[in-house]
N, C-alpha and C positions, 0 to 999 in steps of 0.2 A: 290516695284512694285505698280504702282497707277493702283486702278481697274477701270474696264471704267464703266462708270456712265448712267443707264438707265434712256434717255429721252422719253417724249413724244411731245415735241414741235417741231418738225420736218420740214423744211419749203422745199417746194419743191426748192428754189433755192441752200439749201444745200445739196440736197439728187445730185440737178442736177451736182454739183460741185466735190461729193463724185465720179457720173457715169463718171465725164468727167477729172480724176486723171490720171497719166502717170499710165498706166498698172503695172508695179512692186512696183510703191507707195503705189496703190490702194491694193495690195495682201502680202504686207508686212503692211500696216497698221491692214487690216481685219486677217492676223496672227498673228499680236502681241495680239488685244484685243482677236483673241479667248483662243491663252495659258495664258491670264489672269485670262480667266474662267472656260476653261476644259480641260482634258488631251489631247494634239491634237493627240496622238498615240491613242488614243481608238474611235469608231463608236458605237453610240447603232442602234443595229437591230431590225427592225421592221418586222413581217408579217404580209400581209394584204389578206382576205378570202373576196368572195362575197358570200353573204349568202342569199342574193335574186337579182338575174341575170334579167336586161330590163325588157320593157314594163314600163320604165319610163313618168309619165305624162308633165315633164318638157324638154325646147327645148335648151336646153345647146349646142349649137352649135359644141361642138367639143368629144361631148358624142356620144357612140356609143349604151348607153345603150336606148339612149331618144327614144321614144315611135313615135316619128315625122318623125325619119327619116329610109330608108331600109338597113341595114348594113347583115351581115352573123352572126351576135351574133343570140345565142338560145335561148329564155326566157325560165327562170326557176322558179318554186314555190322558199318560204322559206325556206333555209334546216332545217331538223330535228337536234335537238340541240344534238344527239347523233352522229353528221358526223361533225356539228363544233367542240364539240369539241375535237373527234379522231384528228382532222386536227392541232388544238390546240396543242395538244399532240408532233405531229411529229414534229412544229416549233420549241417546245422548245426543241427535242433532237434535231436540226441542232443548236441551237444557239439565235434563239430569246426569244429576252426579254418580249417584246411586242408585243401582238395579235388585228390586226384590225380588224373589221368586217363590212362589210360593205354593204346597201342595196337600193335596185333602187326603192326609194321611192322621192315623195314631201315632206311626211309625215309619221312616224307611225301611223299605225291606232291604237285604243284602244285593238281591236281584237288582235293584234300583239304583245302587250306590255308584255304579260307573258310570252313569250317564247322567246323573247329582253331581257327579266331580267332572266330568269331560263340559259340562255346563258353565260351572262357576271358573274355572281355567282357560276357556272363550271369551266370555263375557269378561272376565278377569284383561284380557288381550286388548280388549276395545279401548282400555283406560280406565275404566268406571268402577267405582267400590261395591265389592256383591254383598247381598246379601241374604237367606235364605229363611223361611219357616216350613216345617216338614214335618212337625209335630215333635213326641219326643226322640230324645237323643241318649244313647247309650257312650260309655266314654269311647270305644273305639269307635264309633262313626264320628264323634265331635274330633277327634283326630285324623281321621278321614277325610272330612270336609278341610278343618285348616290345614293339612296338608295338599288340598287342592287348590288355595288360596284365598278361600271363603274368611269375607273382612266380617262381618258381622253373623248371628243369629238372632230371631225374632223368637220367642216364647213369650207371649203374656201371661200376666197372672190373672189377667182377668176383672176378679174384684177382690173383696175382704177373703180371711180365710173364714169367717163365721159365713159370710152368706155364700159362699163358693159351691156348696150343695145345693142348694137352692137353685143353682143355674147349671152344675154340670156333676154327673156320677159315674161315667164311666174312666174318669180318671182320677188321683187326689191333688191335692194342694204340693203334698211331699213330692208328687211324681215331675211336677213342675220346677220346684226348688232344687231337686233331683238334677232337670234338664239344664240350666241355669250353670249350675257349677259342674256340669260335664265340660258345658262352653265354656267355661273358664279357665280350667284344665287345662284344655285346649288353647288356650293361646288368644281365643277370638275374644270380640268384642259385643257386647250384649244390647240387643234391643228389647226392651220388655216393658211392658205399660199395662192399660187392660180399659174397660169400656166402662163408662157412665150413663143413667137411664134405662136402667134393666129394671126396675122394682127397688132397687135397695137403699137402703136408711144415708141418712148422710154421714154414720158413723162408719160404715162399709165402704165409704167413700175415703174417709180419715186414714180407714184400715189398708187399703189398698196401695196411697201413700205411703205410709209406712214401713210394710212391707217389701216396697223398692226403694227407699230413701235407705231401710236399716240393713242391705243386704252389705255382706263383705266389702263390697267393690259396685259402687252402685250403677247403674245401667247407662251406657256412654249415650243411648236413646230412648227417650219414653215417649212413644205413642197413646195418647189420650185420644181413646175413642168415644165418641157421642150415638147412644145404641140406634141402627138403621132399622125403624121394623120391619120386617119380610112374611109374608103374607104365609100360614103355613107353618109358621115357626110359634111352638108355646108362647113367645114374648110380643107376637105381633099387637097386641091390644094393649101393651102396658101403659099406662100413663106419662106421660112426656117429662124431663126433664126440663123446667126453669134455664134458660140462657144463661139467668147472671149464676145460677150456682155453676153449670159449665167451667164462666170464666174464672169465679175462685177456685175451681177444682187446676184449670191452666196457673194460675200465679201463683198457688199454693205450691203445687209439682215446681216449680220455677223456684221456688223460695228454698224449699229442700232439696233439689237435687242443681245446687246452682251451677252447676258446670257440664252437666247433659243437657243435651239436642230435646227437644221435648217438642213432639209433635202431633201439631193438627191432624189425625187421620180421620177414623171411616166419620159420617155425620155431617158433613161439611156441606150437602145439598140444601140442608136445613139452615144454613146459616148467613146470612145477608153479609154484605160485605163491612159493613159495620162490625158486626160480631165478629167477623175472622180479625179486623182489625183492632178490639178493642185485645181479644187472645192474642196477637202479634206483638201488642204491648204489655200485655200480662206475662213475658217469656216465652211464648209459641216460638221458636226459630226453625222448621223445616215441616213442611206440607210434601203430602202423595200428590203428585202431580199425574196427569191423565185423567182418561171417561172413566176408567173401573179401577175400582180397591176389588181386586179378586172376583167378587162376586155384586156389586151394588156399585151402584151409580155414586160419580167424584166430578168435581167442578172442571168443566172444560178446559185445556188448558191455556186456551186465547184469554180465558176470564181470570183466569190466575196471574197468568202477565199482565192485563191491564189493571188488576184491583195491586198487583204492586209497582207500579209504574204510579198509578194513583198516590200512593203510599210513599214513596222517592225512594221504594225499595228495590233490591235487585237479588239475585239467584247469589248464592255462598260458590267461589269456582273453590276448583279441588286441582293441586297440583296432580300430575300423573305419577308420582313417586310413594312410596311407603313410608307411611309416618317412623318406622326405625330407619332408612335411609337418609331422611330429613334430619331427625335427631342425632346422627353417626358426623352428617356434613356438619352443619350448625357445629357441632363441639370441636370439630377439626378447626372451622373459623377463628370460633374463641379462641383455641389453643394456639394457634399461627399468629393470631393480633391481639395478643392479651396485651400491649400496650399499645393497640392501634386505636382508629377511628371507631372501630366499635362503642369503645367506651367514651364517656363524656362525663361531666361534673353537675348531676340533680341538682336544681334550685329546689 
């Protein structure tokens, strides 16, 4: 089996080539490369916590949390790291692996940073892989955090860099590319994706692609979101997204970034369980699990174990160890039985 090969040279007239494939081409190609690289019967599950609720300073257009526009959200203080991580707790007996948190900031402030890291170092304690979005990151706070133990950050791009004005101005494109490689820096691991069904062309679609396929080191997680309208929000009336381009936008992200986590996020109310299943086979491997992505309603979790129970799927488990303590054992192994049972003779 030849493994598919992580590029970063991506040209949009390939990407446009890859969107405009006979439909079963297109989902039998993006299945072959993903049982290349992971179990396609397993999902890893995510939960994701808001841990400080609006009054956001930034005008993200299709946020309900942003501080610009009137929506029915509550603003809430920071929670006390004693309710994340009770909350922490309860994800891992349903089943997650992974705990988001996540808070309606531009920025952390310095004031904030110790009870950001006394957070993910608890949570950290449970077992579970943390992970955080907090808006942007300067390099000493991305140091900060992976020195508290923080496995992953979440920054999306959003969308293309051409239509990225069009949906948000109080921050740029560079401030995000910016945030991205602070985390990287930093030692951690990137989650970065961005949302589909805001308005934009399907060459912003291409773009957005791209723009995470052709990064340095490209994102170990890509959350493909399908836009949730919120009443309130400039984007609440936009015209809906087409399902099937959805799923070419899943197998395309599949095709190019063949060795990232590519997930089902916010959108998924919208989506029958047919559709979650045909994106599970277009490359989908890990869904938010829980009632709330942050702010907006997420498919129950009783309904996620039966639509994959249905499926003859099951949850991805996660040793409780550090992928560099696993990679340190494993070579010990080799080295100790480099003429043992390990090896064997390929037909």
């Amino acid at each position: 089996m030849t493994m598919a090969t992580v590029r970063h040279d991506w040209t949009h007239e390939e990407v446009k080539a890859l969107f405009e494939m006979p439909f079963n081409d297109l989902l039998f190609k993006a299945a072959s490369i993903h049982r290349e690289n992971f179990n396609p019967n397993e999902v890893q599950i995510s939960t994701l916590l808001s841990i400080k609720t609006g009054a956001c300073p930034e005008d993200c257009k299709y946020c309900p949390q942003s501080g610009y526009y009137k929506t029915d959200l509550e603003r809430e203080r920071l929670m006390e790291v004693e309710k994340v991580v009770e909350q922490a707790r309860l994800a891992k007996q349903k089943g997650a692996t992974r705990f988001c948190m996540g808070a309606a900031w531009s920025d952390p402030k310095d004031r904030d940073m110790p009870y950001i890291e006394k957070m993910v170092r608890e949570v950290k304690d449970l077992g579970l892989e943390t992970c955080m979005t907090l808006g942007m990151l300067d390099n000493d706070k991305a140091h900060a955090l992976k020195d508290a133990g923080l496995d992953y950050y979440n920054h999306n791009l959003d969308t293309s860099p051409e239509y990225y004005q069009q949906i948000i101005t109080t921050r740029t494109y560079q401030d995000r590319l910016d945030t991205i490689d602070n985390v990287r820096d930093a030692g951690m691991k990137v989650c970065s994706g961005g949302i589909v069904g805001m308005g934009e062309q399907a060459a912003d679609r291409f773009g957005l692609l791209m723009q995470l396929a052709n990064l340095p080191q490209q994102p170990e997680s890509v959350p493909i979101n399908m836009l949730v309208k919120v009443k309130g929000t400039p984007l609440e009336d936009v015209e809906d997204l087409d399902h099937f381009e959805f799923i070419r936008t899943i197998a395309v992200a599949r095709i190019m970034m063949p060795k990232s986590y590519v997930r089902l996020s916010a959108g998924r109310t919208a989506m029958n369980e047919q559709m979650q299943s045909m994106c599970f086979f277009a490359g989908a491997n890990s869904i938010f699990y829980g009632d709330k992505l942050l702010t907006t309603e997420n498919p129950e979790a009783d309904a996620d174990m039966n639509l994959l129970k249905k499926l003859g799927m099951k949850p991805e488990e996660r040793h409780d160890y550090s992928d560099e303590a696993y990679e340190a054992s494993l070579s010990s192994a080799i080295a100790d039985k480099a003429t043992s049972e390990l090896f064997y003779e390929a037909n």
